[in-house]
PDB file with SEQRES, HELIX, SHEET and CRYST1 records, atoms N, CA, C and O in Angstrom:
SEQRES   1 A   83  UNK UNK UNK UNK UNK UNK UNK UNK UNK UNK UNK UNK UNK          
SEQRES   2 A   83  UNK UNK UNK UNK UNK UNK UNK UNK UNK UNK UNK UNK UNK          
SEQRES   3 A   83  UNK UNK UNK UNK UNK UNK UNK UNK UNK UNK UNK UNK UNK          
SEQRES   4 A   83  UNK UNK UNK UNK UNK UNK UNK UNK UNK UNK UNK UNK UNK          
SEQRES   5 A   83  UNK UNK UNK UNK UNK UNK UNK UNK UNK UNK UNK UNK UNK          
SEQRES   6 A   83  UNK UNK UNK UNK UNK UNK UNK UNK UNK UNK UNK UNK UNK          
SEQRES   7 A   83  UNK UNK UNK UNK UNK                                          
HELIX    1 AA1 UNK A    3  UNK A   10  1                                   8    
HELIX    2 AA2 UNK A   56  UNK A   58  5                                   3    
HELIX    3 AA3 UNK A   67  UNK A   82  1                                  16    
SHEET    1 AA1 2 UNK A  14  UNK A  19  0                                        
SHEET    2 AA1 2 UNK A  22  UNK A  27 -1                                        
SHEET    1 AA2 3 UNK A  30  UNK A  31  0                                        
SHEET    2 AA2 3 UNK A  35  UNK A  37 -1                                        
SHEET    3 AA2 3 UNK A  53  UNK A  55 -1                                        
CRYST1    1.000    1.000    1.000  90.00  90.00  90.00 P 1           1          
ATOM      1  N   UNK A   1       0.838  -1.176   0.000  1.00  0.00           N  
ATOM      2  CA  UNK A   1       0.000   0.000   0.000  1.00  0.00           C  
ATOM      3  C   UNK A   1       0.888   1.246   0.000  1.00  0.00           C  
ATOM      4  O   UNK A   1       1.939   1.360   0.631  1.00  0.00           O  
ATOM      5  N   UNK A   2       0.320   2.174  -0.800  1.00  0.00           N  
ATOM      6  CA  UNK A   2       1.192   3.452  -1.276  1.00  0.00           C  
ATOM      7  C   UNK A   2       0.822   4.627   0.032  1.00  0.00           C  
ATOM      8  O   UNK A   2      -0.400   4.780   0.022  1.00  0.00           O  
ATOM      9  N   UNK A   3       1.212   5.148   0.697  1.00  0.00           N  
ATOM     10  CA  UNK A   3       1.255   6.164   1.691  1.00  0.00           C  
ATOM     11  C   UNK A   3       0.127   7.136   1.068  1.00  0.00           C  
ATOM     12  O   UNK A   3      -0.681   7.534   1.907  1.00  0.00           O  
ATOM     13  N   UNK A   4      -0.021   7.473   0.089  1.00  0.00           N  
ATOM     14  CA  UNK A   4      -1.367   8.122  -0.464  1.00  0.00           C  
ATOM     15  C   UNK A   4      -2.455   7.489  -0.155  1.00  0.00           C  
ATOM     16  O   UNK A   4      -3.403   8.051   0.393  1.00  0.00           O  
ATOM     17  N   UNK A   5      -2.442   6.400  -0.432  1.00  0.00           N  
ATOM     18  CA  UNK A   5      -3.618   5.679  -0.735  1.00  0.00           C  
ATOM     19  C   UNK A   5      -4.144   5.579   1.131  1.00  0.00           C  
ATOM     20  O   UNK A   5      -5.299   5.759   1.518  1.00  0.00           O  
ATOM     21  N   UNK A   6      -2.853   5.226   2.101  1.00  0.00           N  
ATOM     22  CA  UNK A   6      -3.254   5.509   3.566  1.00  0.00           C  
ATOM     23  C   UNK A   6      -3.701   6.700   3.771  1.00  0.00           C  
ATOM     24  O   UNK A   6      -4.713   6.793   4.466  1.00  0.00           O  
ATOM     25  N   UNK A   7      -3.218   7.662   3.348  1.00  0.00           N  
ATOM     26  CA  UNK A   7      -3.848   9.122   3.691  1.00  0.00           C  
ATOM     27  C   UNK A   7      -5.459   9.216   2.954  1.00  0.00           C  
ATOM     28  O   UNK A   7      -6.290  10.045   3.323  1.00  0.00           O  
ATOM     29  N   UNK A   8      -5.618   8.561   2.241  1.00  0.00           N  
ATOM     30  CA  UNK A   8      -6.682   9.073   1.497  1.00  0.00           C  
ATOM     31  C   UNK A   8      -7.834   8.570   2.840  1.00  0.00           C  
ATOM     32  O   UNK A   8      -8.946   8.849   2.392  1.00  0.00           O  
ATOM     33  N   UNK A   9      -7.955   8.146   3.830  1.00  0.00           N  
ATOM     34  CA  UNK A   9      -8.751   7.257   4.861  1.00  0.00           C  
ATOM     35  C   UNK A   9      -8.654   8.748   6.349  1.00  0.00           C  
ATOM     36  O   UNK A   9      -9.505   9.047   7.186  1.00  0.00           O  
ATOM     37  N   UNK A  10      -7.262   9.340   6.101  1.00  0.00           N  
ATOM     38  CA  UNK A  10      -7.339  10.370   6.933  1.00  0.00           C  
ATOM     39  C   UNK A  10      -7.775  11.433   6.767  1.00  0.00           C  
ATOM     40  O   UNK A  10      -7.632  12.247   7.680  1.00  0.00           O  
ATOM     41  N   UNK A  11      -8.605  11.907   5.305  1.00  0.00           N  
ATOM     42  CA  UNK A  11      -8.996  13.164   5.204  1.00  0.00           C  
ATOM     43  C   UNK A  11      -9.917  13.838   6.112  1.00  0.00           C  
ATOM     44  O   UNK A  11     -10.870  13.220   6.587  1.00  0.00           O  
ATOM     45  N   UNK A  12      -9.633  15.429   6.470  1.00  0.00           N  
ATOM     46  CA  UNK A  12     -10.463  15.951   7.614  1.00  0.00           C  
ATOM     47  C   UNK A  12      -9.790  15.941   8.839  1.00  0.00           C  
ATOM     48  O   UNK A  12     -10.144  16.670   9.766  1.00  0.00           O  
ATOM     49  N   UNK A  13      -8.570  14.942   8.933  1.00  0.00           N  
ATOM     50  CA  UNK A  13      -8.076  14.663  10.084  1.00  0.00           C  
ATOM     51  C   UNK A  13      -7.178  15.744  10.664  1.00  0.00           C  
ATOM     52  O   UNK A  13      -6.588  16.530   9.922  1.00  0.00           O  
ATOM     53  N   UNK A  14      -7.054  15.793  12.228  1.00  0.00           N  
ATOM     54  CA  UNK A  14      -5.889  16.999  12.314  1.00  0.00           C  
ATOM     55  C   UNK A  14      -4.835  15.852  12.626  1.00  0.00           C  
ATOM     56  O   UNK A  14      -5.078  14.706  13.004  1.00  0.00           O  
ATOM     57  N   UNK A  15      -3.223  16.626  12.298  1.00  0.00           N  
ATOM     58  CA  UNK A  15      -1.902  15.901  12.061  1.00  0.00           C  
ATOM     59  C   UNK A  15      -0.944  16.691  12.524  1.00  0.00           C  
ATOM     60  O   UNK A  15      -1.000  17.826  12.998  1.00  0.00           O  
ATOM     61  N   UNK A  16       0.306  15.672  12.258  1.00  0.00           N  
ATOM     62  CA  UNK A  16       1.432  16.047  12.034  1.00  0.00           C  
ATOM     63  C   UNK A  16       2.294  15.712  10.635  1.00  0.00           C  
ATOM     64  O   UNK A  16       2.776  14.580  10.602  1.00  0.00           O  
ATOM     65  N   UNK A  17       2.555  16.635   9.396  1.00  0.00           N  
ATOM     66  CA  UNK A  17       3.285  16.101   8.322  1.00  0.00           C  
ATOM     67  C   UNK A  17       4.781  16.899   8.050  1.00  0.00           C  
ATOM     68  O   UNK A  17       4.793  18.113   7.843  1.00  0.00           O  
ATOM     69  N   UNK A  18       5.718  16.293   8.068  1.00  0.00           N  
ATOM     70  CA  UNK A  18       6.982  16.447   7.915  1.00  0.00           C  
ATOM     71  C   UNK A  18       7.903  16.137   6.190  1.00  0.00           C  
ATOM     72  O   UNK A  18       8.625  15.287   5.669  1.00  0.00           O  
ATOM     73  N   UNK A  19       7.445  17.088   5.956  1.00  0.00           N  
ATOM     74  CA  UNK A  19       7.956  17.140   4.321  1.00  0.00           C  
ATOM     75  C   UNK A  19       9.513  17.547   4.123  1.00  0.00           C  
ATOM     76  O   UNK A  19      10.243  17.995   5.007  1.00  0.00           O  
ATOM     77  N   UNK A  20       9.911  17.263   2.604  1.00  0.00           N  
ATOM     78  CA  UNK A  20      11.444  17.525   2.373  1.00  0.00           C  
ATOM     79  C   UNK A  20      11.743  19.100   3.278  1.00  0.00           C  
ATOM     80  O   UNK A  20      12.531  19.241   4.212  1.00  0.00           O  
ATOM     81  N   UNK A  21      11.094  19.876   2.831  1.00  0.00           N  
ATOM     82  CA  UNK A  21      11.402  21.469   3.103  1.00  0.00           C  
ATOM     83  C   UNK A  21      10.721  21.791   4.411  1.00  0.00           C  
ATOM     84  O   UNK A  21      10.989  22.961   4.684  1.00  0.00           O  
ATOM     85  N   UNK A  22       9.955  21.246   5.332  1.00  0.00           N  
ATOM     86  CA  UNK A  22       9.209  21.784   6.664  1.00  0.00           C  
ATOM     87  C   UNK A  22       8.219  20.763   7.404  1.00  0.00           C  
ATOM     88  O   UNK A  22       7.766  19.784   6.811  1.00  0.00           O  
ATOM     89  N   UNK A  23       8.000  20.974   8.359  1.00  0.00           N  
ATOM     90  CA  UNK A  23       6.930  20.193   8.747  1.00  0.00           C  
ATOM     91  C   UNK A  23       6.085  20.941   9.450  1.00  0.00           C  
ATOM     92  O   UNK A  23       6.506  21.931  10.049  1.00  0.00           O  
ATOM     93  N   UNK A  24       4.991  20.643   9.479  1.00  0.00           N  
ATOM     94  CA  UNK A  24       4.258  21.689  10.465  1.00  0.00           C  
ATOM     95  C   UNK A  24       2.759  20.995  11.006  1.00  0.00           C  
ATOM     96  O   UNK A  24       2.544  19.941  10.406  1.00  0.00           O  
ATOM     97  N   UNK A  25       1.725  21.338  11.964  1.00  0.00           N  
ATOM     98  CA  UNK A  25       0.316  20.352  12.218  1.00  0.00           C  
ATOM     99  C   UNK A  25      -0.440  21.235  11.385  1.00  0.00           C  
ATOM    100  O   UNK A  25      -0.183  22.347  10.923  1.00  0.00           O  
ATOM    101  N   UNK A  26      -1.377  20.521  11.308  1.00  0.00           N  
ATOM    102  CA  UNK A  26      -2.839  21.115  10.253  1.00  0.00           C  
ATOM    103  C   UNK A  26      -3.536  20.087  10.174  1.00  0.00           C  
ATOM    104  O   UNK A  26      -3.390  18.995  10.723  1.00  0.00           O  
ATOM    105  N   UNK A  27      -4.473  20.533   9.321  1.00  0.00           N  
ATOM    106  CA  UNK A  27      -5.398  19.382   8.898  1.00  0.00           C  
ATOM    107  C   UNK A  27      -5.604  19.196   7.848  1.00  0.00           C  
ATOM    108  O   UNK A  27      -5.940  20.132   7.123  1.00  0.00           O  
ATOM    109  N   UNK A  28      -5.459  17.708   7.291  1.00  0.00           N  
ATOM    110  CA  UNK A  28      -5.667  17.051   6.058  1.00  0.00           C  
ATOM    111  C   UNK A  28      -6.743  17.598   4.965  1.00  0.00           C  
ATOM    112  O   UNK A  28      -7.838  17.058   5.119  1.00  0.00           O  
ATOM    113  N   UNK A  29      -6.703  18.409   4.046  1.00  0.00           N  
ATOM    114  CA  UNK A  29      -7.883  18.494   3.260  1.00  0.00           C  
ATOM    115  C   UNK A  29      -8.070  17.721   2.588  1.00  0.00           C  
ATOM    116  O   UNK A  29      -9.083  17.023   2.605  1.00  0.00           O  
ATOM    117  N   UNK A  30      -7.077  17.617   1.746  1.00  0.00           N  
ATOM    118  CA  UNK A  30      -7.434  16.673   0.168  1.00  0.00           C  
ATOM    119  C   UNK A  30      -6.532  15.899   0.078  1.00  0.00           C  
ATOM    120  O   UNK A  30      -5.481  16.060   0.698  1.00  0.00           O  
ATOM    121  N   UNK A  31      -6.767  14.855  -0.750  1.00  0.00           N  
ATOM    122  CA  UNK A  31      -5.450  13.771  -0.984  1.00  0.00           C  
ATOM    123  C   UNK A  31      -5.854  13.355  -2.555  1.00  0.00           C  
ATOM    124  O   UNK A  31      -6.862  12.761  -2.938  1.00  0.00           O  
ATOM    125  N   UNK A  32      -4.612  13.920  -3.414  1.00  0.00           N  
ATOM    126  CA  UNK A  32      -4.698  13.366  -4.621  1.00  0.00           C  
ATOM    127  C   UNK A  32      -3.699  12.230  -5.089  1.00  0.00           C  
ATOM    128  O   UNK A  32      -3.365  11.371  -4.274  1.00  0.00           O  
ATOM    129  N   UNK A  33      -3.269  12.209  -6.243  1.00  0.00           N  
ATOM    130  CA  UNK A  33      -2.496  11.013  -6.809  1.00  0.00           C  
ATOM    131  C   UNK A  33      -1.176  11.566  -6.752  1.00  0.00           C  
ATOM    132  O   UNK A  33      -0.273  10.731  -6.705  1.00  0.00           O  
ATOM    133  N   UNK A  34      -0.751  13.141  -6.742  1.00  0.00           N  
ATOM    134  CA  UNK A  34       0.547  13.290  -6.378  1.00  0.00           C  
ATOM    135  C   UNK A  34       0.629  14.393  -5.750  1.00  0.00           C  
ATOM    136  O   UNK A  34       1.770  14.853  -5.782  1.00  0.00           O  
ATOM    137  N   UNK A  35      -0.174  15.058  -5.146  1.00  0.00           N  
ATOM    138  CA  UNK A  35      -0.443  15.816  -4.083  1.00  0.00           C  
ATOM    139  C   UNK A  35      -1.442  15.840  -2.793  1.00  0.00           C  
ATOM    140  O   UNK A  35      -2.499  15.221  -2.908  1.00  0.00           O  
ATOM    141  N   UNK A  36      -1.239  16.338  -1.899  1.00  0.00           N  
ATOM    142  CA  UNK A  36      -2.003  16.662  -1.110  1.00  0.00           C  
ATOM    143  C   UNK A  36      -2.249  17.925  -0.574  1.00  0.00           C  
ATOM    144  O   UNK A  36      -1.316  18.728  -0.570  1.00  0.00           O  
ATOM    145  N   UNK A  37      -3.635  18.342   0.007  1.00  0.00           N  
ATOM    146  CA  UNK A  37      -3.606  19.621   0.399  1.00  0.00           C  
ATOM    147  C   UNK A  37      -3.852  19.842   2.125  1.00  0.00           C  
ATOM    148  O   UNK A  37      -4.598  19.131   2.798  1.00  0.00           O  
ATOM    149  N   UNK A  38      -3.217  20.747   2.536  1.00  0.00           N  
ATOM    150  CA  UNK A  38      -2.571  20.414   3.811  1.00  0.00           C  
ATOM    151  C   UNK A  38      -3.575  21.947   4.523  1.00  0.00           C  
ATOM    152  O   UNK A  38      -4.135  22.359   3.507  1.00  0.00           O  
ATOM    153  N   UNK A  39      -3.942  22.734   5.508  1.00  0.00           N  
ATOM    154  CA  UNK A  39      -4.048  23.876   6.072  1.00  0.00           C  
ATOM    155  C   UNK A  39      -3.073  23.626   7.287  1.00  0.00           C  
ATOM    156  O   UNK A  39      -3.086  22.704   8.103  1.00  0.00           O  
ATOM    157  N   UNK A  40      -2.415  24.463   7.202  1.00  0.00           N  
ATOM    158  CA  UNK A  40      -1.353  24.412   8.455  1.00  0.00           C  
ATOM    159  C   UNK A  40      -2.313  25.919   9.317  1.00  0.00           C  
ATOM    160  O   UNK A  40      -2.899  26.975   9.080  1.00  0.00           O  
ATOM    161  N   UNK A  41      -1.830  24.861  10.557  1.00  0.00           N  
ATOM    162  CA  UNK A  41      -2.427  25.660  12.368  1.00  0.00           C  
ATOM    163  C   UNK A  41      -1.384  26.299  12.244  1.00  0.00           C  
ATOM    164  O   UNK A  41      -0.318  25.727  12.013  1.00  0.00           O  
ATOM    165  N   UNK A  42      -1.492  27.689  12.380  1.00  0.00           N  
ATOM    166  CA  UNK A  42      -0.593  28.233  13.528  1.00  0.00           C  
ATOM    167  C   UNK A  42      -0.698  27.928  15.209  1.00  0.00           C  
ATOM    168  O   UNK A  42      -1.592  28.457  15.869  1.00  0.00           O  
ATOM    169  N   UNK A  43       0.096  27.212  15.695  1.00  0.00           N  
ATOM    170  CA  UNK A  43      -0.097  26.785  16.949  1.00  0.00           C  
ATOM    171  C   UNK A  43      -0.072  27.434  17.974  1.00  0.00           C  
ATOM    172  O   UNK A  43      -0.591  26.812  18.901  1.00  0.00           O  
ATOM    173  N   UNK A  44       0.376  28.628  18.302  1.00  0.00           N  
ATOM    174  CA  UNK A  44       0.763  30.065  19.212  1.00  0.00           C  
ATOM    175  C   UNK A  44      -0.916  30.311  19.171  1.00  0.00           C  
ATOM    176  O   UNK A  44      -1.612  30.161  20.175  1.00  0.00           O  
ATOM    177  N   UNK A  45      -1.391  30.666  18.002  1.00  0.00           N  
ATOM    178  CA  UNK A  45      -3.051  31.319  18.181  1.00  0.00           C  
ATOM    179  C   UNK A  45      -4.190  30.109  17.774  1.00  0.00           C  
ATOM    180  O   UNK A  45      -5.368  30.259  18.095  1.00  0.00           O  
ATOM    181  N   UNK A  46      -3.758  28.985  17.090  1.00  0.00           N  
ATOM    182  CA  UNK A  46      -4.786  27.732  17.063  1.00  0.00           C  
ATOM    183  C   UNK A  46      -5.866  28.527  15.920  1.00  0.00           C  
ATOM    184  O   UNK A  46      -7.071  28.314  16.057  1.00  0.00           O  
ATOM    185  N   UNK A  47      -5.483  29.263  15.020  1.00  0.00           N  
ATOM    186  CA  UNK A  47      -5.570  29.743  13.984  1.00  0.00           C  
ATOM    187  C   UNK A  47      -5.167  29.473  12.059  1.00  0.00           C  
ATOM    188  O   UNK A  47      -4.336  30.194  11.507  1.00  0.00           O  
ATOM    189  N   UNK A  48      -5.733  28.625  11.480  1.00  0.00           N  
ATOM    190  CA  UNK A  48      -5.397  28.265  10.562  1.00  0.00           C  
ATOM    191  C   UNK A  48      -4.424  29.624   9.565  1.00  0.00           C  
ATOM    192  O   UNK A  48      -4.975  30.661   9.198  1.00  0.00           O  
ATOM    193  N   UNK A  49      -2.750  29.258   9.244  1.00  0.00           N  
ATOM    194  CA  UNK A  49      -2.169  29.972   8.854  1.00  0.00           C  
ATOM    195  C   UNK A  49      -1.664  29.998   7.305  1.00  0.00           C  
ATOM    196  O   UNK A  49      -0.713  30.733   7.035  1.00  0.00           O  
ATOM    197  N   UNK A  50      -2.263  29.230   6.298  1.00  0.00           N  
ATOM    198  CA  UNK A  50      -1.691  29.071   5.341  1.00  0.00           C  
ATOM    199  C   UNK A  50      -2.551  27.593   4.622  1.00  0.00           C  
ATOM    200  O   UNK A  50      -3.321  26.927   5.314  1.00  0.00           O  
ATOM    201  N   UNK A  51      -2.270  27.273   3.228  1.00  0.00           N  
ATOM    202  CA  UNK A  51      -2.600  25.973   2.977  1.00  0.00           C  
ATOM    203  C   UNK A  51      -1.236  25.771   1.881  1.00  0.00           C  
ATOM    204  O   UNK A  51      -0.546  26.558   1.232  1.00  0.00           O  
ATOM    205  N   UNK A  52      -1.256  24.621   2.020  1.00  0.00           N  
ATOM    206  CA  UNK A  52       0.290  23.788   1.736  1.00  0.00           C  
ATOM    207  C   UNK A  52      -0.017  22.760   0.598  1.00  0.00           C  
ATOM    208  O   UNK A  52      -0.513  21.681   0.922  1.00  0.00           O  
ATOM    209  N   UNK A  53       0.184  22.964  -0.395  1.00  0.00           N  
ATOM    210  CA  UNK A  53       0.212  22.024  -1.401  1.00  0.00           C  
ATOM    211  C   UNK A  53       1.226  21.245  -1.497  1.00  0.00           C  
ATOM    212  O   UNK A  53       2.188  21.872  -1.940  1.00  0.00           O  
ATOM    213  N   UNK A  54       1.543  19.772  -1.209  1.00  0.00           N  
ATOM    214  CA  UNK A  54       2.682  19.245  -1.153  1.00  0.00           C  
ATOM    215  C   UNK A  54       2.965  17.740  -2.120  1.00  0.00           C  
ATOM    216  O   UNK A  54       2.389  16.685  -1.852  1.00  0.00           O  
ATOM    217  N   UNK A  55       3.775  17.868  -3.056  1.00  0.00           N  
ATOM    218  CA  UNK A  55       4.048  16.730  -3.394  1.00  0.00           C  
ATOM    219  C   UNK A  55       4.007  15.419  -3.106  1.00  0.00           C  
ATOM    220  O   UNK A  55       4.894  15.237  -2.271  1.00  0.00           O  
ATOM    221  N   UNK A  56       3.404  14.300  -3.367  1.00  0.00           N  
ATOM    222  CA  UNK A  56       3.242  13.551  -2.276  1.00  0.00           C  
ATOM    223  C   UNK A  56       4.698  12.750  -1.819  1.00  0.00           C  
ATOM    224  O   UNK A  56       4.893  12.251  -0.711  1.00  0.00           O  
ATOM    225  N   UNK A  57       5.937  12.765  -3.296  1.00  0.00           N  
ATOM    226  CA  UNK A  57       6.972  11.809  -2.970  1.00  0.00           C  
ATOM    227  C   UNK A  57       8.131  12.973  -1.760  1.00  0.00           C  
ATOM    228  O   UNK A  57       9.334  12.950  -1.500  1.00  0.00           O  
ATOM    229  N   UNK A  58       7.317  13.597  -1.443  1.00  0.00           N  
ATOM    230  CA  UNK A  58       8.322  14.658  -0.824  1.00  0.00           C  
ATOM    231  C   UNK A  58       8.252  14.336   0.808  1.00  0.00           C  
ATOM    232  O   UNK A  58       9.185  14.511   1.593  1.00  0.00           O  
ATOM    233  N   UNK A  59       6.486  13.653   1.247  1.00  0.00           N  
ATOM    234  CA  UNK A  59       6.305  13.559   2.215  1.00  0.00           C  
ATOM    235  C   UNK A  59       7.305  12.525   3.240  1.00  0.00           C  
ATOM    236  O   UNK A  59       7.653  11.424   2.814  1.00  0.00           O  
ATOM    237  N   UNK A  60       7.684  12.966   4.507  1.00  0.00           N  
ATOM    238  CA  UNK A  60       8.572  11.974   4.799  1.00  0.00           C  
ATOM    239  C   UNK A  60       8.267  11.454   6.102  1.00  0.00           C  
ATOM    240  O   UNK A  60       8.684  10.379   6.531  1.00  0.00           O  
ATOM    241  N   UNK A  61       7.435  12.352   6.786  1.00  0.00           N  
ATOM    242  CA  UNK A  61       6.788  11.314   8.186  1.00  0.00           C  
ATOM    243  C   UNK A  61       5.166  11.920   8.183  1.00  0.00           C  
ATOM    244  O   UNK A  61       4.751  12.975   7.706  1.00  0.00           O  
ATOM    245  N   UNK A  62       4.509  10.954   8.822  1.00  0.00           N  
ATOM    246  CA  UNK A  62       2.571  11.311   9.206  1.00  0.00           C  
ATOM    247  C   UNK A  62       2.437  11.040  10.400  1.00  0.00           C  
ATOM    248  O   UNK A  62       2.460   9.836  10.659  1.00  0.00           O  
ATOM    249  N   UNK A  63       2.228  12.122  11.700  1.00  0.00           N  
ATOM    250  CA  UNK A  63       2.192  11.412  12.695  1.00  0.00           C  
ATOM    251  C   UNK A  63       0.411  11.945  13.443  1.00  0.00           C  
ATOM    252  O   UNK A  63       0.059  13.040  13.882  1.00  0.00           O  
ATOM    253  N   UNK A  64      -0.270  10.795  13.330  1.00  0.00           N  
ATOM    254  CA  UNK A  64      -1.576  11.104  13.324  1.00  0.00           C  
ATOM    255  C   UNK A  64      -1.971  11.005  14.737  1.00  0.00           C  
ATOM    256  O   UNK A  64      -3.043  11.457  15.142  1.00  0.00           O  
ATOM    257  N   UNK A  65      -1.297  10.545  15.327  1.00  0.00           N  
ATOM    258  CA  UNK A  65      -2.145  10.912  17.060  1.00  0.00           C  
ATOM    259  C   UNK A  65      -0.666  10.790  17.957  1.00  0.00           C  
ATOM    260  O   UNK A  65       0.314  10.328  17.374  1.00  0.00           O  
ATOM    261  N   UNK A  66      -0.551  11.229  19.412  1.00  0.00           N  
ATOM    262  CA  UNK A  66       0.238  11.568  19.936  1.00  0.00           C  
ATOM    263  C   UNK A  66       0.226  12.738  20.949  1.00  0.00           C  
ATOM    264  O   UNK A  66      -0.415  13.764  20.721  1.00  0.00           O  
ATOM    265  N   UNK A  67       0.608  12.642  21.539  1.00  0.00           N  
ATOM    266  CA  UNK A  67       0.354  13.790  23.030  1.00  0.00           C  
ATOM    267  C   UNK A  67       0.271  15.612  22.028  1.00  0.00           C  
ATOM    268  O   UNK A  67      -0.748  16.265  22.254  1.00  0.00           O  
ATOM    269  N   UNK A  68       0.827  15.945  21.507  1.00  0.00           N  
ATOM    270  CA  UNK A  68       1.304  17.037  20.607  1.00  0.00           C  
ATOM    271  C   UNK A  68       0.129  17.437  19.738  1.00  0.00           C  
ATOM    272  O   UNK A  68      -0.218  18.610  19.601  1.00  0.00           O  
ATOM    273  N   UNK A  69      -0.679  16.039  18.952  1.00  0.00           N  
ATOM    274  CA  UNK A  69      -1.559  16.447  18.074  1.00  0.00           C  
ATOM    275  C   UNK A  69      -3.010  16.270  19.193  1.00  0.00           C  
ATOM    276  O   UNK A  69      -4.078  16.435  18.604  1.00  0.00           O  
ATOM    277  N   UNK A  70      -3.113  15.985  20.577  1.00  0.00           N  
ATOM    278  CA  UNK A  70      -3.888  15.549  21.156  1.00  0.00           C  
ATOM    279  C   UNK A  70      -4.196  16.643  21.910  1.00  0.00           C  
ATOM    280  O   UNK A  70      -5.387  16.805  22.178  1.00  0.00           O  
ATOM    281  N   UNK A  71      -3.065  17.758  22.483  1.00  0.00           N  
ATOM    282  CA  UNK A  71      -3.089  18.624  22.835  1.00  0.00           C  
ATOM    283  C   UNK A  71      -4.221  20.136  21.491  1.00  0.00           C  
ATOM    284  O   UNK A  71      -5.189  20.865  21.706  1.00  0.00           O  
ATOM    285  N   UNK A  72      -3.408  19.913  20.371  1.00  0.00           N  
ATOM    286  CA  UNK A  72      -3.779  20.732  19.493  1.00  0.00           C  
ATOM    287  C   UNK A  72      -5.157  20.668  19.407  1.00  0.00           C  
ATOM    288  O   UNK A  72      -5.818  21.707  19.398  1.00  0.00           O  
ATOM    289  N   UNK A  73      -5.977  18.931  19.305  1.00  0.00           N  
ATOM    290  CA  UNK A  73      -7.052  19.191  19.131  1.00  0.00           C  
ATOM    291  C   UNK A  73      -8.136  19.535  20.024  1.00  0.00           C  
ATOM    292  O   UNK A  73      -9.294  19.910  19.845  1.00  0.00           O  
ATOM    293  N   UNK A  74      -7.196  19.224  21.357  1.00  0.00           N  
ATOM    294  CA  UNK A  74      -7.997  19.539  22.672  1.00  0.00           C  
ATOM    295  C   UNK A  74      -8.290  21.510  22.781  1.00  0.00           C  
ATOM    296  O   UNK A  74      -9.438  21.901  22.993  1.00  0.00           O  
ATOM    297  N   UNK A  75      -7.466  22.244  22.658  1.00  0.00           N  
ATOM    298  CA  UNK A  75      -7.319  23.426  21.832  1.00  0.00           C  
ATOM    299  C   UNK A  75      -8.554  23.818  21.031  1.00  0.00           C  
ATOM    300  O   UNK A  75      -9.514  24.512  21.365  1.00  0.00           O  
ATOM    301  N   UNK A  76      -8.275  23.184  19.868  1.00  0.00           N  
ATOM    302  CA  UNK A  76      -9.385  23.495  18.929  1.00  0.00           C  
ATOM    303  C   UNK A  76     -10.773  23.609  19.226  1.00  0.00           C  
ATOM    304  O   UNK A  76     -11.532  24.546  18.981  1.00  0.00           O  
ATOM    305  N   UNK A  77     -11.042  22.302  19.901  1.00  0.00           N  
ATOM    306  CA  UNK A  77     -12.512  21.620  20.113  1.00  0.00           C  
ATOM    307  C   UNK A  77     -13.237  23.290  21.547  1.00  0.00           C  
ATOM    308  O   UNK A  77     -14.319  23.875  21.580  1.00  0.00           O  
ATOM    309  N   UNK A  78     -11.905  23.446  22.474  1.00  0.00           N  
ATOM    310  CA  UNK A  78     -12.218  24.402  23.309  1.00  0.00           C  
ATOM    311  C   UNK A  78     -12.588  25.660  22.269  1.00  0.00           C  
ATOM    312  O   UNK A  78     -13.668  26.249  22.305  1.00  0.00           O  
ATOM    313  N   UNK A  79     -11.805  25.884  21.596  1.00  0.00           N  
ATOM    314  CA  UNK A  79     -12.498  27.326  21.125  1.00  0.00           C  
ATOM    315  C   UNK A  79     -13.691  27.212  20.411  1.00  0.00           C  
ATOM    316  O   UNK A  79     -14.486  28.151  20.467  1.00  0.00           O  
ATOM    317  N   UNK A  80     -14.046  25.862  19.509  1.00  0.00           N  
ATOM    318  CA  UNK A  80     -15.015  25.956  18.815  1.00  0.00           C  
ATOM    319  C   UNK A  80     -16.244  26.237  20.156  1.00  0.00           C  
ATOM    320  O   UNK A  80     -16.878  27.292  20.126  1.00  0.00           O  
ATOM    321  N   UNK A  81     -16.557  24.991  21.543  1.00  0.00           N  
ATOM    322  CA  UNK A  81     -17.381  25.625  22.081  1.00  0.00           C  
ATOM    323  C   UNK A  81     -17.508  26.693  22.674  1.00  0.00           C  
ATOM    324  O   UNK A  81     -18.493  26.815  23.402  1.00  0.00           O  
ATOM    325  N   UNK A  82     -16.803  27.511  22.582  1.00  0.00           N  
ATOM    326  CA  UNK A  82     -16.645  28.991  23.110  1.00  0.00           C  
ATOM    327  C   UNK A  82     -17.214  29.922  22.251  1.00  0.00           C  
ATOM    328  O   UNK A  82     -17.550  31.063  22.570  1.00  0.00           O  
ATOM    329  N   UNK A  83     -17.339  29.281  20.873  1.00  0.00           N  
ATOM    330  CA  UNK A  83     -17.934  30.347  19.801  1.00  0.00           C  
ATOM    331  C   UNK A  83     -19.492  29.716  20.077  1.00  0.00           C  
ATOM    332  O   UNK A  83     -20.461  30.181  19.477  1.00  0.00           O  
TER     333      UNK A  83                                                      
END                                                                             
């Protein structure tokens, strides 16, 4: 199984992706056949800062749950009920 084809099961998801040039958390938008589309969090304000179009042979780690991304979404979920 091709690492795309695993991501394609995580869309929507919040992450961690570590590409040739950066890594940063966000959440999964899209997953194509040689890209993916990424929104990177700014993590300081828990504010979506950018969206990341990334090659997919560039990608080099996915780290989908973990104290770090568990924190972020604990974060998130607080501000949404606050709005």
């Amino acid at each position: 199984m091709r690492l795309v084809e695993k991501l394609k099961e995580f869309e929507n998801q919040y992450m961690f992706i570590r590409w040739a040039t950066g890594g940063e958390y966000g959440k999964l938008v899209f997953v194509g056949d040689d890209f993916i589309e990424f929104d990177v969090i700014n993590v300081d304000t828990m504010e979506y800062s950018e969206t990341v179009l990334i090659h997919s042979p560039l990608i080099l780690e996915v780290c989908i749950g973990g104290s770090d991304v568990a924190r972020i979404l604990a974060e998130l979920s607080s501000k949404i009920s606050m709005e």
